[in-house]
N, C-alpha and C positions, 0 to 999 in steps of 0.2 A: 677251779681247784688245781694245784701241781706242786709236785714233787720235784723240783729239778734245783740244779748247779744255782749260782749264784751268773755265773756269765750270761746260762738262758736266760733267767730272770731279768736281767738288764737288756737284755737283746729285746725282749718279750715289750718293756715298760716305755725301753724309745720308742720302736717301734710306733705305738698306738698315742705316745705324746707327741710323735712327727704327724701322725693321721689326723689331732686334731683331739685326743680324747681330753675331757676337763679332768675327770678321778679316773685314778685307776685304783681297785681293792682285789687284792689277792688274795686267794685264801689257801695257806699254805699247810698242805699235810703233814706235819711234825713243825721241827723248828726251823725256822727260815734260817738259808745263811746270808749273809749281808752282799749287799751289794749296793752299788754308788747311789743310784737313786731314793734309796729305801727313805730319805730324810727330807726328800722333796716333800712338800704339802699335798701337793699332786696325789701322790701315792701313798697308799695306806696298805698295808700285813694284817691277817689274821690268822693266825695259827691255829689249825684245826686239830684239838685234841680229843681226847676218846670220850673225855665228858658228851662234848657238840656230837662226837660220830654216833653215842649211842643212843638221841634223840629222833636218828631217821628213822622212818618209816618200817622197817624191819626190825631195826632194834641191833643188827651187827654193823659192826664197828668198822668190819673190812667189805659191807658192800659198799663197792665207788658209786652206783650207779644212785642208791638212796641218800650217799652222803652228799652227791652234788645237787641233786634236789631239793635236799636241804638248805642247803645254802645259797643256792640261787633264787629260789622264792621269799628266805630270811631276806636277802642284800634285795631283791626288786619294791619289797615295801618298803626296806629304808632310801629309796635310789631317790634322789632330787635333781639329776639330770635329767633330760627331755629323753633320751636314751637308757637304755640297760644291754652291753652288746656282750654276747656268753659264749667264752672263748678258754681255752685252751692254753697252759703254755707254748705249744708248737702249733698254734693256729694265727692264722697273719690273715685277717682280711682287706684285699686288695682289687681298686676301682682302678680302671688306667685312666690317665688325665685326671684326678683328681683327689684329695686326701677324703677320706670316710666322713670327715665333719659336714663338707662339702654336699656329699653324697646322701645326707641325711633329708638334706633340705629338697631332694627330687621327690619325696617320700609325701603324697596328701595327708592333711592334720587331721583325715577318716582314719586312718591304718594304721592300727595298732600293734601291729608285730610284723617283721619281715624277715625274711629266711635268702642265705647267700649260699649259693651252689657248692659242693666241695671239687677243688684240685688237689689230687695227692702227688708229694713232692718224689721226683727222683730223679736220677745223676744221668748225663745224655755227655755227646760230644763236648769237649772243652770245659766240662764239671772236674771238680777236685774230688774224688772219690774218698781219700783218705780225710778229707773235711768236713765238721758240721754244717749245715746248711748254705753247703758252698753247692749247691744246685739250681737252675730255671727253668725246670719243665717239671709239667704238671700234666697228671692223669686223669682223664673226668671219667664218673660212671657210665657204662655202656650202657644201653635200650636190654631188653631181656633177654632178646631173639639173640642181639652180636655176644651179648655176654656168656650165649652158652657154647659160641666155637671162639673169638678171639683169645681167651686165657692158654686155650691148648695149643694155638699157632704163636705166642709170642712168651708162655711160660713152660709147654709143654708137661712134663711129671709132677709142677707145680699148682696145674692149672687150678687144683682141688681147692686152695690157699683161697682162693681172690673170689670176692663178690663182684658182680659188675665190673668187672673188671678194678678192682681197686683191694688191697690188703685192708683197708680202715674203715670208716664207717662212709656211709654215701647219702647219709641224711644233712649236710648239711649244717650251717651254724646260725643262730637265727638272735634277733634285737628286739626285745618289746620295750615299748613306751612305758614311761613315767604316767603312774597312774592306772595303767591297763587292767580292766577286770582280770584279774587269772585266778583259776583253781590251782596249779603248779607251774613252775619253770624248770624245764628237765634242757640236758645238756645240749639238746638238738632242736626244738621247738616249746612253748606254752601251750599249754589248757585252760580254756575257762566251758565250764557246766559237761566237760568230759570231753566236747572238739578241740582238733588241733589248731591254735592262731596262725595266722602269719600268710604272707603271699609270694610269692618266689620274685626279687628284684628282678633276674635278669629278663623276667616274663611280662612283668608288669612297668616298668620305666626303661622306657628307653635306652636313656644318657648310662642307665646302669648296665645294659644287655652283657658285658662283657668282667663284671665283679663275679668275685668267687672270693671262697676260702681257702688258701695256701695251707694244709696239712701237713706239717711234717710227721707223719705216719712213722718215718725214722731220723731223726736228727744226724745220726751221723754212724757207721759202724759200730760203736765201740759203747752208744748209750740205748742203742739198740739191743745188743745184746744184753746189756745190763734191766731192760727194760723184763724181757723174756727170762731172767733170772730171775728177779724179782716172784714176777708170776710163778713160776716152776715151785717159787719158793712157800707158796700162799701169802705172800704178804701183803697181794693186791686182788682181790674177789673183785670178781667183776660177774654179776647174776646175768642170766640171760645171754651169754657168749653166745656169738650166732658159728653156725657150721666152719665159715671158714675161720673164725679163730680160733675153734678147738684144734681144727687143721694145722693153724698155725703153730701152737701149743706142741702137739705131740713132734710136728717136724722140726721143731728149735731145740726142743728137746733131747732128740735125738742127736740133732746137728750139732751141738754144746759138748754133748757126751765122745763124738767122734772126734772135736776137733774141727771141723769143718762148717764151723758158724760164718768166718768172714766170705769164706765161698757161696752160701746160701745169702748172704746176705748180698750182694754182688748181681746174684742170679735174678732177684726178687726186685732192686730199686736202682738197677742200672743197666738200662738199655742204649743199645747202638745206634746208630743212622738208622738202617733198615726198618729195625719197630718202632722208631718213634714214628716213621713214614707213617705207617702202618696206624697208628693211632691220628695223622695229622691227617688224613686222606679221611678217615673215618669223623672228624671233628671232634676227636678227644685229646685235645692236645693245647696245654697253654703252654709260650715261653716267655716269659718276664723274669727282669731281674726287682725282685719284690722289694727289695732291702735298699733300690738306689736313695741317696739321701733326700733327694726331693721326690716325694712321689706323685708328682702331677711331671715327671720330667719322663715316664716312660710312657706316653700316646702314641708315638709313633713305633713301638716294640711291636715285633711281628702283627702290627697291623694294630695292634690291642686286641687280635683275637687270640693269637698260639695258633694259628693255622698255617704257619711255616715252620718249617725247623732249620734252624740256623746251620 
């Protein structure tokens, strides 16, 4: 489900038709704006109106978290791909050496659901900071123990903000099969009989050890803030916020109010040489250019691990 521009949209739709995908169906929070692809066959729109929202589980209109359960469990019984992969508009998931169609096929015809690691996106040496997803490094979740000093040595006043070291979520994005017993499809993993499906690629197949999910946690400055407007604004309920995004909430809020939003935002999704070290040394660290047009053309990018910084 998303909300966004018509450019994301289209960024969003190559994207995953370069990966390999057969359908893509979007299910769009108001009214879609148009964009080039929208007439392909490929791709299909469904505009999610308050009738459909007030079906979820709760019964309100503005919780996200029950509206996209809804619709992802609606769209997996109608799914007739071998696949169903539950994704984001600012979510890219990305195999090095090979398009995700590719990468399905390492997946035994036992397993029913699989789950891709998250990397959250931010701005490092030689990034266009003033640009949408003009970034290649990616932040992975810390272990418990680093996550509770790294935030303070590389966010310091911030550190409050970050789970595992990450602004976003660090559950990951997950693909059940066509067919798959499930009780629900929620935005990060399925249920069938109350457990959660699915097996962690980079844990269980090899060839995949180095796939994750490219987050963009912030697109870019300026829809970032717009994003945290929004919320301030209630126009987007989100039940269940964990600590650090209330965190986040009251200090965007504040930061909006001062003036001093681009600054915070600078501090939070664009780091130097020094802390990406710091994260590279630690093994939290991808750099790929996710967007190159062939993507089986970046193998050789810091190794396909992110364990260098360029």
């Amino acid at each position: 489900m998303m909300r966004e521009s018509g450019s994301v949209i289209s960024r969003f739709v190559n994207y995953y038709l370069r990966q390999g995908a057969e359908n893509i169906v979007i299910y769009f929070d108001g009214v879609c704006p148009d964009f080039p692809e929208r007439q392909m066959p490929s791709v299909s729109v469904v505009e999610f109106d308050e009738g459909l929202k007030s079906k979820n589980a709760t019964g309100d209109p503005k919780d996200m978290l029950a509206n996209q359960e809804l619709i992802y469990t609606m769209q997996h019984s109608k799914n007739e791909s071998e696949w169903m992969l539950v994704v984001d508009a600012d979510e890219f998931v990305y195999v090095p050496g090979m398009r995700l169609n590719e990468a399905f096929l390492e997946v035994g015809s036992d397993v029913q659901s699989v789950r891709f690691p998250v990397g959250e996106a931010i701005w490092g040496p030689g990034d266009l900071i003033d640009e949408e997803f003009a970034c290649q490094y990616f932040r992975l979740p810390a272990g418990k123990i680093v996550s509770l000093i790294l935030p303070f040595v590389l966010y310091g006043g911030n550190a409050g903000l970050f789970r595992r070291g990450l602004l976003g979520h660090v559950s990951g994005k997950h693909a059940i099969r066509c067919g798959a017993a499930v009780d629900k499809v929620s935005a990060h993993f399925s249920k069938f009989d109350g457990k959660p499906l699915g097996v962690w690629v980079h844990q269980e197949f090899p060839k995949l050890k180095y796939a994750f999910v490219a987050h963009f946690d912030a697109i870019g400055c300026e829809r970032w803030i717009e994003k945290w407007r929004m919320r301030h604004a209630d126009e987007v309920r989100v039940f269940g916020m964990g600590r650090g995004r209330v965190a986040q909430a009251h200090v965007t809020k504040r930061a909006i109010a001062e003036g001093t939003e681009a600054q915070l935002f600078q501090s939070l999704y664009s780091l130097g040489f020094w802390k990406l070290s710091i994260l590279s040394a630690l093994g939290l660290l991808r750099h790929s250019n996710i967007f190159a047009l062939d993507p089986g053309a970046e193998v050789n990018d810091s190794k396909s691990r992110g364990d260098r910084v360029a």
